[in-house]
PDB file of N, CA, C and O in Angstrom:
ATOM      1  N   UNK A   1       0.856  -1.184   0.000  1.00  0.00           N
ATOM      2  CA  UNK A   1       0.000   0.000   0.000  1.00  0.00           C
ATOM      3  C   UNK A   1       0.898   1.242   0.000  1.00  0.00           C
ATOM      4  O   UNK A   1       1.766   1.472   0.842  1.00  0.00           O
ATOM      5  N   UNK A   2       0.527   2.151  -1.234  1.00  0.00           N
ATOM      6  CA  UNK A   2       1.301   3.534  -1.073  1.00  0.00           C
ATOM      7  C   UNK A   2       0.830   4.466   0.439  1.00  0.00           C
ATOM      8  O   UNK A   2      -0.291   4.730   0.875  1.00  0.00           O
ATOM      9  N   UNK A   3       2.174   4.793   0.957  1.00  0.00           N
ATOM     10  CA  UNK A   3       1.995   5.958   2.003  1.00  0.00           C
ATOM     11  C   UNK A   3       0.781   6.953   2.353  1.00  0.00           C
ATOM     12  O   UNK A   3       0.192   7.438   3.319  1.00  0.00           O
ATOM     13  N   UNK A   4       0.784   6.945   0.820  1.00  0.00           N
ATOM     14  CA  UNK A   4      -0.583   8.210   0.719  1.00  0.00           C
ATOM     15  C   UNK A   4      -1.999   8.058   0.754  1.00  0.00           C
ATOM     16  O   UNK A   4      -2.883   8.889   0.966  1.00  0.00           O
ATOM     17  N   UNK A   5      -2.059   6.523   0.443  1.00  0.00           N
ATOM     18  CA  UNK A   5      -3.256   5.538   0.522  1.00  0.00           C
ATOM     19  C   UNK A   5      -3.847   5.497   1.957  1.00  0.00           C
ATOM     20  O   UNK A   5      -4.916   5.843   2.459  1.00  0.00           O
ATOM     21  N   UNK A   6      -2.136   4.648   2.625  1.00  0.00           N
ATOM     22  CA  UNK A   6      -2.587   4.289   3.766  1.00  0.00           C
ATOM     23  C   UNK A   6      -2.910   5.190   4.571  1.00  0.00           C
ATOM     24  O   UNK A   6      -3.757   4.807   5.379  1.00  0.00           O
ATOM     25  N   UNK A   7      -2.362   6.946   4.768  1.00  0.00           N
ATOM     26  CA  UNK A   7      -2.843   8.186   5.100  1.00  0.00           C
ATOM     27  C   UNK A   7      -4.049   8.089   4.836  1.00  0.00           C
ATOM     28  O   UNK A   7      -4.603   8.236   5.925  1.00  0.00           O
ATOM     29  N   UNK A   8      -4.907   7.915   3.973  1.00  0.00           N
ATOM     30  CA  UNK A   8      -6.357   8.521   3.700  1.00  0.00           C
ATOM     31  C   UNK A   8      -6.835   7.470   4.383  1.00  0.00           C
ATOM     32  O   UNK A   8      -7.622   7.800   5.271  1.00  0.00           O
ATOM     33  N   UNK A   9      -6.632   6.303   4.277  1.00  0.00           N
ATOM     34  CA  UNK A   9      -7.139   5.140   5.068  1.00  0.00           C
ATOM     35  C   UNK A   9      -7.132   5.430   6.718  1.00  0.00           C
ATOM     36  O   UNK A   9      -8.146   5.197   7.377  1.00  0.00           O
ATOM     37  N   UNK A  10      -6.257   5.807   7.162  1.00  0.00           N
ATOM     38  CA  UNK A  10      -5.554   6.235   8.759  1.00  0.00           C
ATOM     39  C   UNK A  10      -6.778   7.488   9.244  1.00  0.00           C
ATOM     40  O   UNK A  10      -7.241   7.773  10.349  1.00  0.00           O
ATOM     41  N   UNK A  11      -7.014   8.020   7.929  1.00  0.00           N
ATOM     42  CA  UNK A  11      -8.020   9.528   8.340  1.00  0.00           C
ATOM     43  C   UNK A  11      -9.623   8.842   8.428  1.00  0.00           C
ATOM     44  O   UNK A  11     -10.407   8.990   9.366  1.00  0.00           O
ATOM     45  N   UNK A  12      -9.869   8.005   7.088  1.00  0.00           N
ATOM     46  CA  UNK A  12     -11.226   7.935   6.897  1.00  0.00           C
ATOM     47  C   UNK A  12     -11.749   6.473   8.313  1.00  0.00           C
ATOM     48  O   UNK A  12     -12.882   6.075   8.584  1.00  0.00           O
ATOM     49  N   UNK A  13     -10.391   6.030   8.917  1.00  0.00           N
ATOM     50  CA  UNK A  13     -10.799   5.345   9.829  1.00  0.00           C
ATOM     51  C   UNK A  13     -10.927   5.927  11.527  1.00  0.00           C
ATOM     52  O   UNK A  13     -11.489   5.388  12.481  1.00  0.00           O
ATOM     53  N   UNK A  14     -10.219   7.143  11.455  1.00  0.00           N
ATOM     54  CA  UNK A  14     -10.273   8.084  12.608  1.00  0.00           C
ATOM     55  C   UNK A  14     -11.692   8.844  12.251  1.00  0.00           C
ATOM     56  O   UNK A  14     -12.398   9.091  13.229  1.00  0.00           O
ATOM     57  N   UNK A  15     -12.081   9.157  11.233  1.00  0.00           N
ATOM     58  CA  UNK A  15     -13.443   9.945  11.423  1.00  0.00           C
ATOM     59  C   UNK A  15     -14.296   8.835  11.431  1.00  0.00           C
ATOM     60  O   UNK A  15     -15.244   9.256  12.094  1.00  0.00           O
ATOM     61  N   UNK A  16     -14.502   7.933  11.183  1.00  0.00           N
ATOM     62  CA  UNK A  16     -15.444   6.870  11.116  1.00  0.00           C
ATOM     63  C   UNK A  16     -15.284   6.733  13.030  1.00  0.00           C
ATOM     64  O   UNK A  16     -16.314   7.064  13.616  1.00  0.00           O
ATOM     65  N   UNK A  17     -14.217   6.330  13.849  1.00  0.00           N
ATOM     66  CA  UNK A  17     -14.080   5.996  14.955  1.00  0.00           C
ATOM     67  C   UNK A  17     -14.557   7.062  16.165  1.00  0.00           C
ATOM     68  O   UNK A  17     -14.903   6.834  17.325  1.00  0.00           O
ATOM     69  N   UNK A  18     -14.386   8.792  15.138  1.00  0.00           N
ATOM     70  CA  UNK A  18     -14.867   9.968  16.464  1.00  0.00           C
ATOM     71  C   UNK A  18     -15.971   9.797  15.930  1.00  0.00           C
ATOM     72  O   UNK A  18     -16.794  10.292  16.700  1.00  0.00           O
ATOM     73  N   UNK A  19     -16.608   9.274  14.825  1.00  0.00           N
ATOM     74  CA  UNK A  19     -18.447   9.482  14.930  1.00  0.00           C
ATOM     75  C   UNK A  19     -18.777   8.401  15.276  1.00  0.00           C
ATOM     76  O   UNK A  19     -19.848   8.177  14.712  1.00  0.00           O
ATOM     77  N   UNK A  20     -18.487   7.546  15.898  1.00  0.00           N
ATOM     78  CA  UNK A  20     -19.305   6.541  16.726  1.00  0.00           C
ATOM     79  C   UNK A  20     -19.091   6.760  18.095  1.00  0.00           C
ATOM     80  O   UNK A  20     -19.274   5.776  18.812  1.00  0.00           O
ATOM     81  N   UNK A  21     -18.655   8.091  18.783  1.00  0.00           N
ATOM     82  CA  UNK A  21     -18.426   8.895  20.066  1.00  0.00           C
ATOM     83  C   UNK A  21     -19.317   9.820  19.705  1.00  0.00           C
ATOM     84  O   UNK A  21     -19.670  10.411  20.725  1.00  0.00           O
ATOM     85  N   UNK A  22     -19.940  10.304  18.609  1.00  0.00           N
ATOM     86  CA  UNK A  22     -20.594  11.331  18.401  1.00  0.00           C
ATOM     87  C   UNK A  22     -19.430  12.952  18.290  1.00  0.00           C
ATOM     88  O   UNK A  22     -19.683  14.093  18.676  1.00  0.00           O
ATOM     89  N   UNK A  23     -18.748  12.655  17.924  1.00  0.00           N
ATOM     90  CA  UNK A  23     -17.639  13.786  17.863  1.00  0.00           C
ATOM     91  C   UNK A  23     -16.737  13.863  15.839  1.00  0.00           C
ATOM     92  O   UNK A  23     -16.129  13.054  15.138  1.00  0.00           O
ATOM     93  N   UNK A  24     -17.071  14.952  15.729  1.00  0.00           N
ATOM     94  CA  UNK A  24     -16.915  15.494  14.202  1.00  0.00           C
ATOM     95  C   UNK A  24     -15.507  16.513  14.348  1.00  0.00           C
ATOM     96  O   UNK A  24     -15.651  17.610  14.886  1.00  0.00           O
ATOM     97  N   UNK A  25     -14.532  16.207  13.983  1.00  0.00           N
ATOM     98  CA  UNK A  25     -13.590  17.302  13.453  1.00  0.00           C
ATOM     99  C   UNK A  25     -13.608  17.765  11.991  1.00  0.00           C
ATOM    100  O   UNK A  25     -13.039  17.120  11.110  1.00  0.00           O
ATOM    101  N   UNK A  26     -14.407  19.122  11.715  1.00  0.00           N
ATOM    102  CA  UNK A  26     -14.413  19.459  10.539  1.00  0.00           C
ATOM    103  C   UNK A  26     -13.211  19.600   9.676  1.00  0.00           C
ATOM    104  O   UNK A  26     -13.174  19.604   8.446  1.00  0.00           O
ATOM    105  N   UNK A  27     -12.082  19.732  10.657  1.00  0.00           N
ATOM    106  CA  UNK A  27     -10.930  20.064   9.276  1.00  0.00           C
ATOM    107  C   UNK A  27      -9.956  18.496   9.841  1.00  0.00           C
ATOM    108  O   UNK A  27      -8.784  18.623  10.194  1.00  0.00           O
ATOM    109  N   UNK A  28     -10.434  17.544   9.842  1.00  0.00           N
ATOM    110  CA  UNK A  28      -9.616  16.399   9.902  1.00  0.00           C
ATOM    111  C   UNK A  28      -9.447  15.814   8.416  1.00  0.00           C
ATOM    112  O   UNK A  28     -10.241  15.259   7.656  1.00  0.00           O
ATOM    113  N   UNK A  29      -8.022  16.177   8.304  1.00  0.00           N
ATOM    114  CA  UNK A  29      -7.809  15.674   7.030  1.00  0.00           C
ATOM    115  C   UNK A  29      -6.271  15.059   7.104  1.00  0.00           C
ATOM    116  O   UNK A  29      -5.782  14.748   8.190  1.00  0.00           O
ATOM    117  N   UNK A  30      -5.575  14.915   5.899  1.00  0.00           N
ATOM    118  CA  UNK A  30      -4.463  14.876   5.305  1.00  0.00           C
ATOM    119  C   UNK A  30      -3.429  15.756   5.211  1.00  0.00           C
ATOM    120  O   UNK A  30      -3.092  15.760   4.027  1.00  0.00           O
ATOM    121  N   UNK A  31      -2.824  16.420   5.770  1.00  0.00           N
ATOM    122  CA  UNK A  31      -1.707  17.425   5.915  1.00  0.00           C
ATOM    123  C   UNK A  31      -1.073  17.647   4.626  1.00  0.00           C
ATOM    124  O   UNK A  31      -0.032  17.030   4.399  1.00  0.00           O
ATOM    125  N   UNK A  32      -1.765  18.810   3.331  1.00  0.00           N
ATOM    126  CA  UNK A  32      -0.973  18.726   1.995  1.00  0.00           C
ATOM    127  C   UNK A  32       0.106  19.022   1.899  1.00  0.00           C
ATOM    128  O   UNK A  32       0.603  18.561   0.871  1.00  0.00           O
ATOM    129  N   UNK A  33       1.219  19.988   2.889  1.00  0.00           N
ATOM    130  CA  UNK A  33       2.349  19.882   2.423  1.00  0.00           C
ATOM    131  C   UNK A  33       3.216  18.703   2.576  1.00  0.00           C
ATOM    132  O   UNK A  33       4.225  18.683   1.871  1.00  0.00           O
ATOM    133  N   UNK A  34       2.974  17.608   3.461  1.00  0.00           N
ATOM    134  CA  UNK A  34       3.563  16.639   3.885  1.00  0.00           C
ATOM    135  C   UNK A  34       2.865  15.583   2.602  1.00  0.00           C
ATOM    136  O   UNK A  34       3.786  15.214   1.873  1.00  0.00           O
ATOM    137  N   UNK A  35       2.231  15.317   2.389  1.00  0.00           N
ATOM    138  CA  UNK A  35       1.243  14.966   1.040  1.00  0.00           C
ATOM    139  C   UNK A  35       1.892  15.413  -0.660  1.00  0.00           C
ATOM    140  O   UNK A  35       2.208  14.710  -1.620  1.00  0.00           O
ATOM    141  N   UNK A  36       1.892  15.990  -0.573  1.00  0.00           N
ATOM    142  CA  UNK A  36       2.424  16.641  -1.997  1.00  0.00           C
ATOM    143  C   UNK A  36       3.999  16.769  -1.787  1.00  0.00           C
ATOM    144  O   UNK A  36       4.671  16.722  -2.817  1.00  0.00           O
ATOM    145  N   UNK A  37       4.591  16.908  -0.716  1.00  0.00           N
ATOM    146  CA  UNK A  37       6.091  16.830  -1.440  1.00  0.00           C
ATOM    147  C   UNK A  37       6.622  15.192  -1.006  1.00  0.00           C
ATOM    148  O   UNK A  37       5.892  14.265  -0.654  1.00  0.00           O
ATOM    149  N   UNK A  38       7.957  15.184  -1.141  1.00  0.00           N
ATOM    150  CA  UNK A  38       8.536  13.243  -1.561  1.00  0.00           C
ATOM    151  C   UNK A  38       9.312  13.107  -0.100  1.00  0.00           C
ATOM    152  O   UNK A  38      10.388  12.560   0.142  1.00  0.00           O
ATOM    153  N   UNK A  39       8.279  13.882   0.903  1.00  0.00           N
ATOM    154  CA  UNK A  39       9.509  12.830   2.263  1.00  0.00           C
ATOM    155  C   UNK A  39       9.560  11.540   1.926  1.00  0.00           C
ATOM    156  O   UNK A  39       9.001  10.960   0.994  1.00  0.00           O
ATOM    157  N   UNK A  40      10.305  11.117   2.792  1.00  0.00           N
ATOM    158  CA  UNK A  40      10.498   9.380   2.981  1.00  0.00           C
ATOM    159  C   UNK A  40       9.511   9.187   4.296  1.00  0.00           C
ATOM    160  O   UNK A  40       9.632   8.077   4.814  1.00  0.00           O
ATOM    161  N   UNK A  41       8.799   9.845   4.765  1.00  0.00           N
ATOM    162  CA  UNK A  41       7.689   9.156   5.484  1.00  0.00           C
ATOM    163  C   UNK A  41       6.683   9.402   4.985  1.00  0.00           C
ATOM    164  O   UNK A  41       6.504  10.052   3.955  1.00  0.00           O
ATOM    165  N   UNK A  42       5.445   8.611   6.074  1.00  0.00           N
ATOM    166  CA  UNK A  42       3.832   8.970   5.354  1.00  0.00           C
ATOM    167  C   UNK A  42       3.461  10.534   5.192  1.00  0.00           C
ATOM    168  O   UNK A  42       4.267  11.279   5.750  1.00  0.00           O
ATOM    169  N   UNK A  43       2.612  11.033   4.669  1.00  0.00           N
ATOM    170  CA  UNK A  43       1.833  12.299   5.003  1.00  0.00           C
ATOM    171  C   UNK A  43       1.237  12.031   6.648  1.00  0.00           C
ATOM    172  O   UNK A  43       0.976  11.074   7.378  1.00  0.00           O
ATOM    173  N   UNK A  44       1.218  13.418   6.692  1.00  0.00           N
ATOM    174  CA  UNK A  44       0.730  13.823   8.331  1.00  0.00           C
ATOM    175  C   UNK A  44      -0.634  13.851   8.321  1.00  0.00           C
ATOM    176  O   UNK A  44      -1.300  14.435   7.466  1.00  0.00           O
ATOM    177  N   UNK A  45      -1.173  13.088   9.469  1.00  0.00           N
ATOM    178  CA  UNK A  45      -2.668  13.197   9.678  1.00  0.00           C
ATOM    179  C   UNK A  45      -3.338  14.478  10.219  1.00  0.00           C
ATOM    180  O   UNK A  45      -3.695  14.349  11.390  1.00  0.00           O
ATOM    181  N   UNK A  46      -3.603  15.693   9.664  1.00  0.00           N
ATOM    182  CA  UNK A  46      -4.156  16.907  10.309  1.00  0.00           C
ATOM    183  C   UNK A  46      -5.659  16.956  11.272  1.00  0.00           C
ATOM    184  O   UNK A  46      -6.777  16.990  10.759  1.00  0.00           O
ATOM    185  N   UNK A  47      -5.457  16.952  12.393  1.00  0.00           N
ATOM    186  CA  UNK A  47      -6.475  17.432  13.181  1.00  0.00           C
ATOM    187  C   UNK A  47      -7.627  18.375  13.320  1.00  0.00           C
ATOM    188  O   UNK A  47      -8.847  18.371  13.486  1.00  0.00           O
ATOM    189  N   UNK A  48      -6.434  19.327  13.140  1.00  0.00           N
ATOM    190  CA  UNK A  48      -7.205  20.553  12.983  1.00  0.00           C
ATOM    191  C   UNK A  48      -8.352  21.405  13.692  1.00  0.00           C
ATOM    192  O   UNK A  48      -7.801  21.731  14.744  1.00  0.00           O
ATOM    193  N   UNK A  49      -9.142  21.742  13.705  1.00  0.00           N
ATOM    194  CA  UNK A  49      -9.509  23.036  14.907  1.00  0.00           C
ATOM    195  C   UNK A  49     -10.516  22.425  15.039  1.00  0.00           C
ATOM    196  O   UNK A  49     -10.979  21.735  14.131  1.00  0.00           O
ATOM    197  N   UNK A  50     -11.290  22.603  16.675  1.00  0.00           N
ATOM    198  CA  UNK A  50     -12.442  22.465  16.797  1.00  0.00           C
ATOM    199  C   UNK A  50     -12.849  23.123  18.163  1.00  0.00           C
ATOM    200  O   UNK A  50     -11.930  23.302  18.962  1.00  0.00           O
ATOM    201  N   UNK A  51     -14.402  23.589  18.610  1.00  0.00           N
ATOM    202  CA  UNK A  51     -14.855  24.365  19.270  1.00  0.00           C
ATOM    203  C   UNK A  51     -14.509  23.657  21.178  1.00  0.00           C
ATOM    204  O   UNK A  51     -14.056  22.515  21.265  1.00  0.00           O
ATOM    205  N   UNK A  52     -14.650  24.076  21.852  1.00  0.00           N
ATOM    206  CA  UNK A  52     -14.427  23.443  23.179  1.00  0.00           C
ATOM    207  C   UNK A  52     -15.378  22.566  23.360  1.00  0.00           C
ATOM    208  O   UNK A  52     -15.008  21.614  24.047  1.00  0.00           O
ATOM    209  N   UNK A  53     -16.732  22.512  22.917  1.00  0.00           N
ATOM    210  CA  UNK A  53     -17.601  21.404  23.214  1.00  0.00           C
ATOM    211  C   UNK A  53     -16.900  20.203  22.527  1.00  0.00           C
ATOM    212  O   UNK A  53     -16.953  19.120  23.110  1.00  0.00           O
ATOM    213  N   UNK A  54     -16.371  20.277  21.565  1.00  0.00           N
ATOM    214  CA  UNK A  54     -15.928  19.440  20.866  1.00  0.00           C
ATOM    215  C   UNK A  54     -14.852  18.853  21.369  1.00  0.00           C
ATOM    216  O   UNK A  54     -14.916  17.631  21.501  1.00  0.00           O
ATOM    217  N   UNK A  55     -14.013  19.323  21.643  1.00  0.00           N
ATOM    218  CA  UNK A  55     -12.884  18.968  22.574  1.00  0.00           C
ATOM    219  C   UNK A  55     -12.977  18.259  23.687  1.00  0.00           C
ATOM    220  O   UNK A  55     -12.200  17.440  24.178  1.00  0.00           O
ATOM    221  N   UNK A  56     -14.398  18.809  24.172  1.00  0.00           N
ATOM    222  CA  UNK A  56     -14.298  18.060  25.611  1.00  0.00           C
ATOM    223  C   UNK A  56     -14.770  16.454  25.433  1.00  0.00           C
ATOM    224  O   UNK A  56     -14.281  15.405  25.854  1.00  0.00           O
ATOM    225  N   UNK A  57     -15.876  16.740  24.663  1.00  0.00           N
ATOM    226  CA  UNK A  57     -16.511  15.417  24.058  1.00  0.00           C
ATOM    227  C   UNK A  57     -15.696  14.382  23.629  1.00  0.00           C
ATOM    228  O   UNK A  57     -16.006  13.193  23.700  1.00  0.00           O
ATOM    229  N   UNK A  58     -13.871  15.149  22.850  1.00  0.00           N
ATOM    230  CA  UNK A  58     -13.250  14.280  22.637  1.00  0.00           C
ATOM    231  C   UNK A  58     -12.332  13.818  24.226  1.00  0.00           C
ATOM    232  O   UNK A  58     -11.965  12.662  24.438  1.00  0.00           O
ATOM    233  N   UNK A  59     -12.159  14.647  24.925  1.00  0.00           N
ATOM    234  CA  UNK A  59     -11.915  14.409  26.398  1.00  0.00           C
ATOM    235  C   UNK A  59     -12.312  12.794  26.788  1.00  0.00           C
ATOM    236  O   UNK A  59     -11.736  11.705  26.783  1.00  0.00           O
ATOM    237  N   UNK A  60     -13.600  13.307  27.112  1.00  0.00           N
ATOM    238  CA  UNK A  60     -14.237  11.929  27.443  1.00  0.00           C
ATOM    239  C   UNK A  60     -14.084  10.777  27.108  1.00  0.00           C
ATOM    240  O   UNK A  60     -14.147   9.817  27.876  1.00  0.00           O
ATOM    241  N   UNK A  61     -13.851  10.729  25.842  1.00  0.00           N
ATOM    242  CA  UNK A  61     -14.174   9.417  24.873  1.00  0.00           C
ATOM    243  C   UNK A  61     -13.008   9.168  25.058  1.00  0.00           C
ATOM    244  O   UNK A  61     -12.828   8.035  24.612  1.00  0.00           O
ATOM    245  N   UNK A  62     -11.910   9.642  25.539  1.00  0.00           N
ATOM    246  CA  UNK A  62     -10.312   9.328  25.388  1.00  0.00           C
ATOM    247  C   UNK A  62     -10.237   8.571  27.150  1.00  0.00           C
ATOM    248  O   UNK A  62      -9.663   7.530  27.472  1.00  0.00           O
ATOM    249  N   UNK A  63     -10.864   9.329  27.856  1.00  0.00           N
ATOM    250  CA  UNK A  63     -10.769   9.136  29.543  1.00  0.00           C
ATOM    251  C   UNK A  63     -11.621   7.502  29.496  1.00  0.00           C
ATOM    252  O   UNK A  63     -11.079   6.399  29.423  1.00  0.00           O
ATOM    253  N   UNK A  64     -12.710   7.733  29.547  1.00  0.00           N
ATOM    254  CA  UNK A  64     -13.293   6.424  29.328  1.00  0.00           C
ATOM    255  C   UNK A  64     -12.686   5.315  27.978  1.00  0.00           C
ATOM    256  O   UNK A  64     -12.809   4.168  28.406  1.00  0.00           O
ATOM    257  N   UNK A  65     -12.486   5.308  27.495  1.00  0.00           N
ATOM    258  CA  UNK A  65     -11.766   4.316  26.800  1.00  0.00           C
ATOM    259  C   UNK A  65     -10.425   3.821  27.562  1.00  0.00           C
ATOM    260  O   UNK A  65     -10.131   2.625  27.574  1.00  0.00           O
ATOM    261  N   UNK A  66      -9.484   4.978  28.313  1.00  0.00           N
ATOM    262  CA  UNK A  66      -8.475   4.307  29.051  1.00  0.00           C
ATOM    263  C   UNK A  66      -8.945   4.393  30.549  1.00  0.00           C
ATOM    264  O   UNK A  66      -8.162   4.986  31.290  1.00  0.00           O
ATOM    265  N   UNK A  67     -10.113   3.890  31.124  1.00  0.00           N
ATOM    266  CA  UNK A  67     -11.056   3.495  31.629  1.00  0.00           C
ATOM    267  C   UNK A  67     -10.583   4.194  33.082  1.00  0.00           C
ATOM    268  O   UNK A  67     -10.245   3.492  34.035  1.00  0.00           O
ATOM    269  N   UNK A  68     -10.603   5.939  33.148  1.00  0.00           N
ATOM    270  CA  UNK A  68     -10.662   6.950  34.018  1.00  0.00           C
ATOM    271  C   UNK A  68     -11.993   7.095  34.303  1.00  0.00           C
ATOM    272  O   UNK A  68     -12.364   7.965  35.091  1.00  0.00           O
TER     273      UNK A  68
END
């Protein structure tokens, strides 16, 4: 599997995993400068911004999963 594949794969399985917490990061994507130029590693998975409700929601889902 190309790098760049498995990146989109790595993303479309992290948003699939925060919406079954009920939690949406609108700018979760693929990091294009790491994407478009020829490192020798994968592209970077971008996070990207989200409101404090959102955050906290992801809080939770992180605390309870490592069972705080």
């Amino acid at each position: 599997m190309h790098p760049h594949d498995e990146t989109e794969t790595c993303v479309d399985q992290l948003r699939t995993a925060l919406e079954a917490h009920g939690i949406t990061l609108p700018s979760l994507g693929i990091d294009l400068p790491t994407f478009a130029d020829t490192y020798t590693t994968p592209p970077l998975v971008s996070l990207g911004n989200c409101n404090t409700t959102t955050a906290r929601s992801l809080i939770a889902a992180l605390r309870k999963a490592a069972g705080e």
